[in-house]
N, C-alpha and C positions, 0 to 999 in steps of 0.2 A: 504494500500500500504506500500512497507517497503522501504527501504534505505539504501544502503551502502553505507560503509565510507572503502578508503580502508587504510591496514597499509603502516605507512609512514616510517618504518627500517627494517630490516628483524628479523626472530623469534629470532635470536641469538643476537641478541643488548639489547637496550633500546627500547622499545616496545612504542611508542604514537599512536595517530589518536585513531585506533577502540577499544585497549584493555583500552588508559586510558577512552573516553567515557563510556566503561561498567562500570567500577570500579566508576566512579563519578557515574553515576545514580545506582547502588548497594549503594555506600554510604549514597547519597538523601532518597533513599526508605528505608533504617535501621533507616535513622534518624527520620524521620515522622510514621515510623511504617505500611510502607507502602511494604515491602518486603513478598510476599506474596510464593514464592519458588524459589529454585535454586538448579539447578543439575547442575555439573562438570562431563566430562565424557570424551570418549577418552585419556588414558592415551600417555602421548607423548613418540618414544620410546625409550629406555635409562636411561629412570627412575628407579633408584631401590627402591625408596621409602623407607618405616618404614618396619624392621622385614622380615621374610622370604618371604610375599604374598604383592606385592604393592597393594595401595588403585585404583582398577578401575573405581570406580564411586564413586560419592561421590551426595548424595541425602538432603538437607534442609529444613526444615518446621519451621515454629515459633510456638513455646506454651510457657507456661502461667506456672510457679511453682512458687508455694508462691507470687502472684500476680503481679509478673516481668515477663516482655517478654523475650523468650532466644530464641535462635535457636538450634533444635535438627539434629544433624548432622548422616544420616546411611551411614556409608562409606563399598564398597564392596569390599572383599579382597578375589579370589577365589571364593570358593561355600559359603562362608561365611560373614554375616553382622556383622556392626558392629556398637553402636550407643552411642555419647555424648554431648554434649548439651555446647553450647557457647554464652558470650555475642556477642551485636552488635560488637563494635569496634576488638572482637578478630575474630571473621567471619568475616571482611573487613581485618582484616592483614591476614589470612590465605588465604582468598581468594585473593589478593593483591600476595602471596607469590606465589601459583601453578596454577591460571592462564596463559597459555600460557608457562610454565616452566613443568609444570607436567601434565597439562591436554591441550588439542589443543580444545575441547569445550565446550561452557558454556551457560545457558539458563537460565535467570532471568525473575521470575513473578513477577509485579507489581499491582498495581491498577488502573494504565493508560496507560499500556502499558509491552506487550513483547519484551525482549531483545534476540537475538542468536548472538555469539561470534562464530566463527568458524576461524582457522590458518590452512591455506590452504599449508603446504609446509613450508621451510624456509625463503619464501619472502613476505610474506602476510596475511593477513586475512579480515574479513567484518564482520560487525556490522549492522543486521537487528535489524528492529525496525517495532511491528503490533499488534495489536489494541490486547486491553487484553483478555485471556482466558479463562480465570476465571473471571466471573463473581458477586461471592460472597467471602466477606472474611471468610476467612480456618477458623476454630475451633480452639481456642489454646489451650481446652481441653490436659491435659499430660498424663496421668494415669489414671484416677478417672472415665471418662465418653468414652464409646466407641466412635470413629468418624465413623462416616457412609457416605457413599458418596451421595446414597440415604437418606435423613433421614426420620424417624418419624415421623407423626403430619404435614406433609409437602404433599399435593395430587401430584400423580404421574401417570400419565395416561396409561400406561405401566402397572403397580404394579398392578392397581387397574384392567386393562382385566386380567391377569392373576390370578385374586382372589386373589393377597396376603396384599392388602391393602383396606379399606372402600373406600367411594369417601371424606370422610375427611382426608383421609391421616392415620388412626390407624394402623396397622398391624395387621391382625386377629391373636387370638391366635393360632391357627392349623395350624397357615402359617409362623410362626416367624424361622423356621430351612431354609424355603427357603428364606427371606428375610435376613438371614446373606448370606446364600449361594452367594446371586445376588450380594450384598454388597463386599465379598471375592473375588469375581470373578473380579468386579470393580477396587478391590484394586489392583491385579494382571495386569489388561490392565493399570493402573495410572502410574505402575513400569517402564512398556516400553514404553510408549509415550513419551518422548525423543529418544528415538531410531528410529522413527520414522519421516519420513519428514515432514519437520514442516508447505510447502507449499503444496497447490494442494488437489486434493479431494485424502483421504484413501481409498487403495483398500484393504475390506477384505473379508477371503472365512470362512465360520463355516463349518467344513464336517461332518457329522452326527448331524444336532441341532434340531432333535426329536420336542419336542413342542416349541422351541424356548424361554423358561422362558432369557436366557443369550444371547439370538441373541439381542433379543430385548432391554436387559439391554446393550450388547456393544451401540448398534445406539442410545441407549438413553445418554449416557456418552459424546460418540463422538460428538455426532449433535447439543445435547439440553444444555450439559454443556460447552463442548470445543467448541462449535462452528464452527467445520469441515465439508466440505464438506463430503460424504461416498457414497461408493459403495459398499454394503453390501450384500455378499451371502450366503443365509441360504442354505445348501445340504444337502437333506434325499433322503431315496430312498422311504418312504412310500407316494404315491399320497396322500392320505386323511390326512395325516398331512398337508403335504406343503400348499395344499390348503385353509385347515384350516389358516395357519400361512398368508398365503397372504392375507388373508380375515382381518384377525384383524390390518396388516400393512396397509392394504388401509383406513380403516375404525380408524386409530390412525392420518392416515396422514405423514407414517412415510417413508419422503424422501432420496432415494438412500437406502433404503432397498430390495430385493426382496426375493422370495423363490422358487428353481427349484426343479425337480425332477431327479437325478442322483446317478452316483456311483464315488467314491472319485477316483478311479484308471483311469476312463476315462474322469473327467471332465478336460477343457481345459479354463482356463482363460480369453485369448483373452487381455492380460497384462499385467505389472508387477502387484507384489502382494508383500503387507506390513506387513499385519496381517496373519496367518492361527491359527484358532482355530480348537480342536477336543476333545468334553470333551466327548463326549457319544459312539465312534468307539469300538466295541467291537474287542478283541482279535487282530488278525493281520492286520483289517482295522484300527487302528491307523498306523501301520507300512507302509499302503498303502497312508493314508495321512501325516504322515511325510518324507517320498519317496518324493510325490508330492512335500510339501515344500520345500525341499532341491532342491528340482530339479529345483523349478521356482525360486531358490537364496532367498526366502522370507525374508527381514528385521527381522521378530518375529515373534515366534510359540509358542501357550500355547497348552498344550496337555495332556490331563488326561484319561489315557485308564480303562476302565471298568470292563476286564478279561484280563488275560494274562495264557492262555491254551498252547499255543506252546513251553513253555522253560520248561513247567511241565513233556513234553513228551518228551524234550531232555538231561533232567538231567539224571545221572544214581545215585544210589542208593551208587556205590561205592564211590562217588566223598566226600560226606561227609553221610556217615552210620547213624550218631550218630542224623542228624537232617532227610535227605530224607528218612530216614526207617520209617518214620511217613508220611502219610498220608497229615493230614491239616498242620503240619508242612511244610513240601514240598510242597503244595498251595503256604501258605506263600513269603516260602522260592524262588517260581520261579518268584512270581509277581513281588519281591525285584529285582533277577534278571535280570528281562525281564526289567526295567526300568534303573538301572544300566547300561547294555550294551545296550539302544537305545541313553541315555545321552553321554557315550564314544563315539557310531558313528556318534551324532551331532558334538560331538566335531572336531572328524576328518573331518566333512565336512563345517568345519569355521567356525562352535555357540560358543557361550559360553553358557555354558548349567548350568545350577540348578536346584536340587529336592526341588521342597519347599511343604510345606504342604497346603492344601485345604481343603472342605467341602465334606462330604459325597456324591456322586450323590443321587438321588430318589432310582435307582436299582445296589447299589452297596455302600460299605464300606471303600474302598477303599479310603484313602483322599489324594494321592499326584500328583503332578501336576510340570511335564516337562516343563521349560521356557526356551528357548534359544533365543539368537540375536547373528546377524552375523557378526564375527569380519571384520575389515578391512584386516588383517593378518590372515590367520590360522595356529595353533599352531601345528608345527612339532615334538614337542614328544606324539601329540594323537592317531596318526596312530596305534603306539607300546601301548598304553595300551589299543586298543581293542582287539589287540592278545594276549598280555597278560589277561585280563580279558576272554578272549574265554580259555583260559587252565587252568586259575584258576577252571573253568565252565564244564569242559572236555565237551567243545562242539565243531564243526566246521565249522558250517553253522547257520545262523540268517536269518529270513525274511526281517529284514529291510536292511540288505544288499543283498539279492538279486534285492530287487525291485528297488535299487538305481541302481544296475548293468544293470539293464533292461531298465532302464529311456531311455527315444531318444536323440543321441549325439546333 
């Protein structure tokens, strides 16, 4: 159960009640060594911050250099990260300093307990407080040893139907490209779980998850490590998968999982939706499930499309001679594109969007991976740079915007 405390000045004062409880228990937990994570996020607006790109998030982990504890700070600026490493007492002054002044909210992992800070407006905010999430302490591992979310040597019930580990926990060797894959993949849903409702069961939809190797690693994250309720939908359109896939979900025991048989363009939810994944949609069936996502307002979408065929047939040859008079070059060269201007028209439709890099799929080389969450705000000069990117492009039409223009009002 949690509790709130509510603030007792408005955001523009001296700030007591809920923001100084977070800041004493942040303090407690640095001092025992018990701070186990903290994201800053929501930047408040008015901020200009450091340097041309304010910091919008701001991500903490503790590790271990040259035998001392520090805290490595990734702060987000734009498409880009950025990462430095502090002691305790300067992480309590910084955070002391843009809590509630630069960020509106904040989520501290402890060892007995989760904290959510949330400033609700200029007259309030609340201080939840529930039972911890993390169940094991983080790796303070820095450089030297990979961190895995799944590890090693560790049996995983999941890993192990899927072939990619013994039942002692080894990783086979012919199977180690997919056990980072699952791993990467992990690391990417870890990013936006803050973004995410922190009560209530997670609603999420995978559309196209083929054998489910990452269906099954999301409900293994959510359920078994975070300890969330889920409502997990695996979507393929092949009968003999799904049923395959349901077959091993019943037989793991794995709650609030299931697997239908559908097409991404007509399935219908029956809800809000938190998550949408879509790493295996070939060519403009990712455009058909990021459509859908926009259309149902989704919290967060990872999305890693497979081919991208349609921007290859709308480039011309004149727009740049010197790369599309080639062949695999212009492959290349439209995949770039085609994910470029799907990130532009999340933007216009309130994400904040970022290419970041990923693993291989199985049938495809491919490694980048579309992340967006939905701003509170959307950002009024994104409109203009999907027009401008469409005549950089000399193109005038995209699938993914028609299929948002076709959505039902």
């Amino acid at each position: 159960m949690s509790t709130e405390v509510p603030l007792q000045r408005p955001l523009g004062g001296n700030r007591l009640g809920a923001r100084e409880q977070f800041l004493a228990e942040l303090g407690k937990a640095l001092q025992v060594g018990e701070c186990w994570g903290l994201v800053l996020s929501q930047p408040v607006p008015g901020q200009a911050g450091d340097g041309a790109l304010r910091v919008e998030k701001v991500t903490v982990r503790p590790v271990e250099i040259s035998g001392q504890r520090c805290y490595q700070l990734a702060e987000r600026r734009g498409k880009q990260e950025f990462h430095r490493n502090l002691g305790a007492d300067e992480l309590l002054r910084r955070t002391t300093e843009e809590v509630g002044a630069a960020f509106a909210q904040a989520d501290l992992y402890t060892r007995s307990a989760d904290l959510y800070l949330r400033f609700n407006g200029r007259n309030g905010a609340h201080l939840a407080r529930k039972k911890p999430s993390r169940s094991a302490a983080p790796v303070l591992a820095h450089d030297r040893r990979k961190r895995y979310i799944i590890p090693e040597g560790e049996p995983c019930a999941f890993m192990q139907e899927i072939g990619v580990m013994t039942p002692a926990g080894q990783v086979k060797a012919a199977r180690q490209a997919k056990f980072r894959q699952v791993n990467r993949f992990l690391e990417l849903v870890e990013d936006v779980l803050p973004e995410l409702p922190p009560d209530g069961s997670l609603h999420v939809i995978d559309f196209g998850c083929g054998k489910s190797y990452l269906t099954f690693a999301l409900h293994h994250l959510l359920r078994n490590i975070h300890r969330r309720e889920v409502e997990i939908v695996g979507l393929d359109l092949k009968a003999g998968v799904v049923r395959d896939c349901q077959r091993i979900a019943e037989r793991l025991g794995c709650t609030g999982l299931r697997f239908e048989v559908g097409d991404i363009a007509g399935y219908a939810p029956g809800g809000a939706v938190d998550l949408v994944v879509t790493l295996h949609a070939c060519d403009t069936a990712s455009d058909a499930a990021l459509a859908r996502a926009i259309g149902w307002q989704t919290r967060a979408i990872l999305a890693a499309p497979c081919c991208q065929h349609e921007m290859a047939g709308l480039l011309s040859t004149d727009v740049l001679p010197g790369i599309l008079g080639f062949g695999i070059l212009k492959e290349r060269f439209a995949a770039l594109a085609t994910d470029a201007l799907r990130a532009a028209i999340l933007e216009r439709a309130g994400y904040q969007t970022q290419i970041v890099e990923f693993i291989d799929l199985e049938h495809t080389p491919k490694n980048l991976l579309l992340r967006a969450i939905r701003r509170a705000q959307p950002d009024p000069a994104a409109a203009d740079a999907v027009e401008l990117l469409k005549r950089q492009l000399g193109i005038r039409e995209f699938s993914l915007e028609r299929l948002l223009q076709d959505l039902p009002a």
